[in-house]
C-alpha positions in Angstrom: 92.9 81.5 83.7 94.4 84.6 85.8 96.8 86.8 83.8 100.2 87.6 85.5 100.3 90.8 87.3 104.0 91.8 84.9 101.8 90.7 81.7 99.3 92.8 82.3 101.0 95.9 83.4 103.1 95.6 80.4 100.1 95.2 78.4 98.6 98.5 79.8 102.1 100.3 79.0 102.2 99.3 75.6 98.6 100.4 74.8 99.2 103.7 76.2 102.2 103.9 73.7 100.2 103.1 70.9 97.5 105.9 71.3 100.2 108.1 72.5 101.6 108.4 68.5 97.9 107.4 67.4 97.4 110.9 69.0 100.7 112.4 67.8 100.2 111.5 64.1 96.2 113.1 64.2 97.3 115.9 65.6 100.0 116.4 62.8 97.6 115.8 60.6 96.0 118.4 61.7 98.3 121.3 62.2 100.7 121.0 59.0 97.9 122.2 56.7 97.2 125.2 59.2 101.2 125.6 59.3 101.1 125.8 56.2 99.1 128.0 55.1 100.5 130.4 58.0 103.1 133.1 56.2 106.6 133.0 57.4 107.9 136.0 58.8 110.0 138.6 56.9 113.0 138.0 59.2 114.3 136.7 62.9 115.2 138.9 65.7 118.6 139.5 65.5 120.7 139.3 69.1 124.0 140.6 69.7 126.5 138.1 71.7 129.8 139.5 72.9 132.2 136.9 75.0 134.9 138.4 77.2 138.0 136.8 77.3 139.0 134.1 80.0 141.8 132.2 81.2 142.5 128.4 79.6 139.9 129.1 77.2 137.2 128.8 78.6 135.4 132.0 77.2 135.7 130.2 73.6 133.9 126.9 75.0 131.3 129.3 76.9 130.8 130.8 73.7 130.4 127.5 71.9 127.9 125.8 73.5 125.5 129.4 74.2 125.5 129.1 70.0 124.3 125.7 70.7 121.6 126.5 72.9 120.3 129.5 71.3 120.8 128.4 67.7 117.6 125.8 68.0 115.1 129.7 69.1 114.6 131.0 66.2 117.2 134.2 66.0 119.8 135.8 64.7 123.3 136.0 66.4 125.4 138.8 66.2 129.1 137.7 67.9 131.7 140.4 69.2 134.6 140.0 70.9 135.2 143.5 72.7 138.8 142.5 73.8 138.9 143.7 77.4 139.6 141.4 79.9 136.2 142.0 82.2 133.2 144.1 81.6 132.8 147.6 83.0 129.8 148.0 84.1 129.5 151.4 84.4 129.7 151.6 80.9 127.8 148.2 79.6 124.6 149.8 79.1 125.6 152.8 77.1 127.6 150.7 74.5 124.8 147.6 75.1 122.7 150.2 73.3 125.0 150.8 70.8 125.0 147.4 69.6 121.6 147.0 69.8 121.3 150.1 67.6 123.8 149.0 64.8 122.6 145.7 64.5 119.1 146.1 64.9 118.7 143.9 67.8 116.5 142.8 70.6 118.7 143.1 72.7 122.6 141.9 73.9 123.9 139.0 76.0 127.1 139.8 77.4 129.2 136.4 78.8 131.8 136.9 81.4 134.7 134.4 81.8 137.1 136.5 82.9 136.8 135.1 86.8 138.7 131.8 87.6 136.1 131.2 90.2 132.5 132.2 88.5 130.7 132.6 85.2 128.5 135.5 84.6 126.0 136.8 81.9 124.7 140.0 81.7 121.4 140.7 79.5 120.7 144.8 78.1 117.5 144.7 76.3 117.0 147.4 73.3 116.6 150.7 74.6 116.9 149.7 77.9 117.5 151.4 81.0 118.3 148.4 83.1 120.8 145.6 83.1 120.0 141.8 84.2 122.5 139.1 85.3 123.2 136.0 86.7 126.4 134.4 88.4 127.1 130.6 88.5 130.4 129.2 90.9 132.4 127.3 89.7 133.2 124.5 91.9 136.8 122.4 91.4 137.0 120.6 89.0 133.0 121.1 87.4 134.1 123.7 85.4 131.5 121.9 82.6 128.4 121.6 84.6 129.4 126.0 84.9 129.4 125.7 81.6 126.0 123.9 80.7 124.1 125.9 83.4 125.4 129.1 81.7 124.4 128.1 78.6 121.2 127.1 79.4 120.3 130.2 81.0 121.5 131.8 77.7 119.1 129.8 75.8 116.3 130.7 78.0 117.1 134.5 78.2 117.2 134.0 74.3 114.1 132.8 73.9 112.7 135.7 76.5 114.4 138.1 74.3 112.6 136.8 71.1 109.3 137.4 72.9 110.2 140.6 74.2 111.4 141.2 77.9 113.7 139.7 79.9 112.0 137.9 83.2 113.9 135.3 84.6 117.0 137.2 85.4 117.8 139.5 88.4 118.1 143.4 88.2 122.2 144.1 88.2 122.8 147.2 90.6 125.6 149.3 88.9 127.4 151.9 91.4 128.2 155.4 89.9 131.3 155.8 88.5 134.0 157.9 90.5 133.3 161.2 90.6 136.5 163.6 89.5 139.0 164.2 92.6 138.3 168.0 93.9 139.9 169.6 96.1 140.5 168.6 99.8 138.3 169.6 101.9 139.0 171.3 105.4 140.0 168.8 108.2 136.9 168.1 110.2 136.0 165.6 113.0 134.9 162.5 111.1 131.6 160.8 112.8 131.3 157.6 114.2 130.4 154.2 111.6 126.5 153.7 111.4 126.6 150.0 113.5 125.8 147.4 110.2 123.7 144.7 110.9 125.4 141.5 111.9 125.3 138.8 109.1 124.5 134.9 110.2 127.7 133.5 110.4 127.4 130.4 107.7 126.4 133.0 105.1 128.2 133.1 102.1 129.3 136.3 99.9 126.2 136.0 97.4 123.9 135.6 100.3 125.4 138.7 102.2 125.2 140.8 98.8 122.4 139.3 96.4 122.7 142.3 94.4 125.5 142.1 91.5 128.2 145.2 91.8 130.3 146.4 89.1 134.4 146.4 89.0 135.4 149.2 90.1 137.2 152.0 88.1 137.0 152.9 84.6 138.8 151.4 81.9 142.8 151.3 81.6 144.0 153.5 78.6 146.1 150.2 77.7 142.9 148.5 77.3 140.9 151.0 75.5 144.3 151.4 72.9 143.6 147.1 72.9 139.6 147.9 72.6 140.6 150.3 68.9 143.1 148.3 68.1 141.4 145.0 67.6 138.9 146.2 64.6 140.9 145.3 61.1 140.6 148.4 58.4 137.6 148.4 55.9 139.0 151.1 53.6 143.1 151.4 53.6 145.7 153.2 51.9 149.2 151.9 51.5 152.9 153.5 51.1 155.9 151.5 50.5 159.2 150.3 48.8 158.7 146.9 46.2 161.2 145.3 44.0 161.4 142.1 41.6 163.8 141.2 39.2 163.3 141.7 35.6 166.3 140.6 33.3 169.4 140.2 32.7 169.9 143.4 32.1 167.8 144.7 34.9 168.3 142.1 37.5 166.5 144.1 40.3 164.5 147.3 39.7 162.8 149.1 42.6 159.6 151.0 43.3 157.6 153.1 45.2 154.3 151.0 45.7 151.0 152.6 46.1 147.4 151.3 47.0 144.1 151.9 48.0 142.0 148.4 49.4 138.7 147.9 50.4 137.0 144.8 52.7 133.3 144.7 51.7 133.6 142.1 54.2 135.7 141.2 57.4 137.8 138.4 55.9 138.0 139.4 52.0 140.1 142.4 50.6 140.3 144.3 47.1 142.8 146.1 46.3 144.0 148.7 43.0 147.5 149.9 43.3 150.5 151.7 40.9 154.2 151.2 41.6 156.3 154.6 40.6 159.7 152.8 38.7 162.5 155.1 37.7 163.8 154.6 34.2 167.1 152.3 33.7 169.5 152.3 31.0 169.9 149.2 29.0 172.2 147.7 26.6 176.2 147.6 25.3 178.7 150.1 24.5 177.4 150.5 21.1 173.6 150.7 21.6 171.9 151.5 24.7 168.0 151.9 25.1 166.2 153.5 27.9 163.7 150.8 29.5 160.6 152.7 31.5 157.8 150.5 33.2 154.5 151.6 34.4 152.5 148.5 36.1 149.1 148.6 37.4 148.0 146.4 39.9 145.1 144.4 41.2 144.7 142.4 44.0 142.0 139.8 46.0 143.0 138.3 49.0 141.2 136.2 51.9 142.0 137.9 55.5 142.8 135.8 58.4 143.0 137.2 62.2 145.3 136.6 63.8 146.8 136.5 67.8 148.6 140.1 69.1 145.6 142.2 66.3 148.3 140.6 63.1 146.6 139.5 60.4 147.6 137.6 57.3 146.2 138.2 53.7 146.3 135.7 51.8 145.6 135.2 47.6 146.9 136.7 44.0 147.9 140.0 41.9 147.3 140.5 38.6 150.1 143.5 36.8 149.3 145.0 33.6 153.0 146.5 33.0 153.8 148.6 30.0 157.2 148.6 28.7 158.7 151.4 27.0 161.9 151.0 25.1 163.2 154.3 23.7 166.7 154.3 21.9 168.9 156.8 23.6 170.8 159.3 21.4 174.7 159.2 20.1 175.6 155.5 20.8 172.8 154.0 18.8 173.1 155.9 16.1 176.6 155.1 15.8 176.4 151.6 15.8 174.3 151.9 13.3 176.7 153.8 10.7 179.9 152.6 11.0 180.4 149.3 9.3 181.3 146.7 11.2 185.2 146.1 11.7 186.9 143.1 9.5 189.3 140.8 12.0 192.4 139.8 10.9 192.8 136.3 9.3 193.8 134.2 11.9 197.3 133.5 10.1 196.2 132.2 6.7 193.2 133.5 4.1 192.4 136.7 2.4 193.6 140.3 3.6 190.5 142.2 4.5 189.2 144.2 1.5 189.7 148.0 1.6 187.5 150.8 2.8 185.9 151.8 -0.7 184.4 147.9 -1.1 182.4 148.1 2.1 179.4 149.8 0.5 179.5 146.9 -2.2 179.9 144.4 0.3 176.8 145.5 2.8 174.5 147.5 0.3 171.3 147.0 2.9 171.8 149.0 5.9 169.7 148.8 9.0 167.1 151.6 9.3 168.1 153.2 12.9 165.4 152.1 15.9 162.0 153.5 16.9 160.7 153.4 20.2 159.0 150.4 20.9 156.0 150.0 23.9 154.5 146.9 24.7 152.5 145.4 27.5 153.3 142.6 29.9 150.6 140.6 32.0 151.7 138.5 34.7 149.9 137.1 38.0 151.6 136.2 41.1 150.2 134.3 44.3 151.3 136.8 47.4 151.4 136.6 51.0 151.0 140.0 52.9 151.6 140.2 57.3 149.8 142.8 59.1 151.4 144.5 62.3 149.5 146.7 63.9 151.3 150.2 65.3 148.3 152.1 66.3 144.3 151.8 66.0 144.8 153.2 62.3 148.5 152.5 61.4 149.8 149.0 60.4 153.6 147.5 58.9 152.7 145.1 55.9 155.1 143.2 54.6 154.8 141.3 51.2 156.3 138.3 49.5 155.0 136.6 45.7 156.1 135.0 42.9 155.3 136.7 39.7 154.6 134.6 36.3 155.0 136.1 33.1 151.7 135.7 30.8 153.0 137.3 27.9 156.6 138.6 26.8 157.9 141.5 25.1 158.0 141.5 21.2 161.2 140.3 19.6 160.5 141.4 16.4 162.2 144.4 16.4 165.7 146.7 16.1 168.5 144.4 17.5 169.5 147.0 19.5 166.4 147.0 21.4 166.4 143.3 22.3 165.1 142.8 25.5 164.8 139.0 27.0 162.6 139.0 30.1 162.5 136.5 33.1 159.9 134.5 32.9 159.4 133.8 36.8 159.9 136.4 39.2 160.4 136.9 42.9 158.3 140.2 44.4 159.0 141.5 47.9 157.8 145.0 49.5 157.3 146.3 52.9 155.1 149.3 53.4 152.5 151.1 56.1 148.9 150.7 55.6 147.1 153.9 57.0 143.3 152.2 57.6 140.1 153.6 58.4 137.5 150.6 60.1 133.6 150.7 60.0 131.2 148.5 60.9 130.9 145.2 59.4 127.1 144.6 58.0 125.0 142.2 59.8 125.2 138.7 58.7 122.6 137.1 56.7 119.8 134.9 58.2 121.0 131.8 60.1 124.8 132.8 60.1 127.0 132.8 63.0 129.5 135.9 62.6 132.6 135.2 64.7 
């Protein structure tokens, strides 16, 4: 009996299949013990991937899905966000190398958004002495196929990269930067214009110039201030006015704040500080006690960027504060010795007894007050805004609540009660003078952003 023509074809197409993962599972077999017994390498190549910054966003999905397509090579990313609006790229190789130096890298992708019309990436290997690029149009309304074309050029530049030299990109031809204006020369007749060659007339603008050419002039001073400006400080000291209530008696008492910080990384800050509190005077007419404060402070917060180069810090403060109460001279003293006055019966009772019966009547005098320190711990959850004035100056301002861990001792001279409040609100404003360095490279498999 004939078999069908479609019975037999699919017969054919499913025995292929068959051996196909037949095949695939011997092989396998085969090269996981060899894998295996391969060593891993000390480390992946680490690549440095800085994103300029586009209109409507598009630099951050540019950004995204490059990740995406070089994550699955086998390296290391490095991400920077250099803040100018468009590369320079008169000066892209010089600081190319510089990244590639502080990183340790293979080399740097640089992506360009910046044009509403075209994407471009720019490759420096390390050490270098040439740059590579490629341009992709972007065509009304296919701003996402741009996108995946860029990306998958980035992925395969990557993977070039990891290997060692960059091959499937073209050489980018930088022109010389402007040379410094001299003085004019003397008027002379100018010769004719060298006749250019006549271009076809359907060609388009890449077709007339293959070659890529750099902007042209140097860098704006606005966007180099932008360009220092955007790194947060590593290692900061801080000036400024704080205050909090305290007690009744004290119910505001102001400082001058002082701190030193530290970020061992980007987006965590440590912090050790003093605030300088001037004595108050505390207490009635008849005994007064002077109430000094020293607190020492400690703080950990989590660092957020934000847009316009603020940033918010965000987390808690623990205070060590010691109290000193020290009785002042005169008034306390004299509360102390004078018996206290008998009223007046209020129309009926006893006349108050005379003067010589008051020793009989309070034989046990108090002993006059000591000084008396103690020492307060309190944490407070505290929200501190960063503005920055210049590359190194920033305005901080600082809001918290402080809550009181332990409380002074009431065991003591009445005339040295002191009742503290329990809850307390903190403000401060200060400037943060801050010195920036460069963050250390992330660890193996992580994305820095």
């Amino acid at each position: 009996m004939p078999v069908p023509a479609a019975s037999l074809a699919l017969a054919l197409r499913a025995a292929r299949t068959a051996a196909s993962a037949v095949a695939g599972t011997l092989l396998a077999a085969v090269a996981l013990p060899a894998a295996a017994a391969e060593p891993r390498a000390a480390g992946e190549p680490v690549l440095v991937l800085a994103a300029f910054p586009g209109a409507g966003g598009i630099d951050k999905r540019a950004l995204d899905l490059v990740v995406a397509h070089i994550r699955p090579v086998g390296v290391r990313l490095q991400i920077v966000r250099p803040g100018t609006p468009r590369p320079v790229l008169q000066t892209l190789l010089p600081e190319a190398n510089a990244l590639a130096d502080t990183w340790d890298a293979r080399g740097v992708l640089w992506i360009d958004a910046g044009s509403s019309d075209e994407l471009a990436l720019y490759v420096v290997e390390r050490d270098g002495e040439q740059i590579y690029g490629r341009r992709i149009p972007i065509l009304p309304g296919q701003s996402a196929t741009a996108l995946e074309s860029l990306a998958n050029i980035a992925g395969a530049v990557a993977e070039e990269l990891r290997e060692g030299h960059v091959a499937g990109l073209a050489e980018v031809k930088v022109a010389p930067a402007p040379p410094a204006p001299a003085a004019p020369p003397e008027p002379a007749a100018a010769p004719e214009p060298a006749a250019s060659p006549a271009a076809p007339a359907n060609a388009t603008p890449t077709d007339a110039a293959p070659d890529l050419q750099a902007p042209a002039g140097p860098p704006s001073p606005s966007t180099r201030a932008r360009r220092d400006a955007s790194p947060l400080p590593t290692f900061a000291v801080l000036a400024g006015y704080t205050g909090a209530n305290f007690s009744s008696d004290a119910p505001w008492q102001s400082a001058a704040a002082v701190r030193a910080s530290w970020a061992p990384v980007d987006y965590a800050v440590l912090g050790l500080g003093y605030e300088l509190m001037p004595s108050t005077s505390v207490g009635g007419e008849q005994s007064t006690f002077e109430l000094s404060r020293h607190p020492v402070i400690t703080t950990g917060q989590v660092r957020l960027r934000l847009p316009l180069g603020l940033d918010l810090q965000l987390g808690a403060r623990a205070t060590v504060d010691i109290v000193e109460r020290v009785p002042e001279e005169g008034t306390t003293q004299q509360a102390l010795t004078e018996p206290p006055p008998f009223p007046p019966p209020p129309g009926h009772g006893p006349p108050p007894p005379p003067p010589w019966r008051w020793p009989r009547m309070f034989p046990q005098q108090l002993p006059p007050p000591e000084a008396r320190t103690d020492v307060l711990v309190s944490v407070a959850p505290v929200a501190e805004l960063g503005v920055p004035l210049t590359g190194w100056l920033r305005l901080k301002t600082t809001v918290g609540v402080d809550v009181l861990l332990t409380k002074p001792d009431a065991a003591v001279h009445p005339a040295l009660a002191l009742s503290a409040d329990p809850v307390r609100i903190l403000a401060g404003v200060g400037l943060e003078l801050g010195l920036a360095l460069p963050a250390s490279p992330a660890p193996a498999g992580m994305v820095r952003k």
